[in-house]
C-alpha positions, 0 to 999 in steps of 0.5 A: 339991672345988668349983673357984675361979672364975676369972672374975668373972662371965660378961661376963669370962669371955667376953673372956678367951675372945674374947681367946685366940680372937684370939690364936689367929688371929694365931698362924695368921697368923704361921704363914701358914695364915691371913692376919690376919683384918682385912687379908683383909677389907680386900681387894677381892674379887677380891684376898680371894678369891685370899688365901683361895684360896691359904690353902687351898692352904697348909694342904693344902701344910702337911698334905702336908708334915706326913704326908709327914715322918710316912710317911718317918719310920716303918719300911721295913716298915711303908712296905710295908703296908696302911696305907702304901698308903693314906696313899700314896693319901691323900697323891697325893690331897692333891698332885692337890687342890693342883695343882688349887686352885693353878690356880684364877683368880677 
């Protein structure tokens, strides 16, 4: 069964990706993983390369975070596996590159 266009042609097609593209962004800047794209770039460059610094160390927080809940929600047996050790390391890892990037002064 062929499918309906939902575009008129590509230039369309196009702006509605251009558009869910940008509301994506605004979704991560509310969400503080990333700052509106249009203020970073306004920044001088010291003040844009701080904003980029700390969005890093914002999305490894929010990662950590995320595997942390996920590591204390599963059983006490599986907390005491192999593949809870490893998320274990993984998470250390996460929390030593945060310490790190959060010393970091441009």
């Amino acid at each position: 069964m062929a499918q309906t266009k939902t575009h008129t042609d590509n230039a369309a097609r196009q702006k509605a990706f251009r558009q869910r593209q940008a509301a994506r962004m605004q979704e991560l800047a509310q969400t503080r993983i990333l700052p509106a794209v249009s203020s970073i770039e306004n920044l001088p460059s010291r003040n844009r390369w701080t904003a980029q610094i700390q969005n890093a160390a914002n999305a490894l927080t929010a990662a950590r975070d995320s595997m942390q809940a996920y590591f204390d929600s599963r059983s006490e047996v599986w907390q005491e596996g192999d593949k809870a050790s490893e998320m274990q390391e993984t998470l250390d890892t996460l929390e030593e590159l945060i310490t790190q990037i959060e010393a970091v002064k441009p």
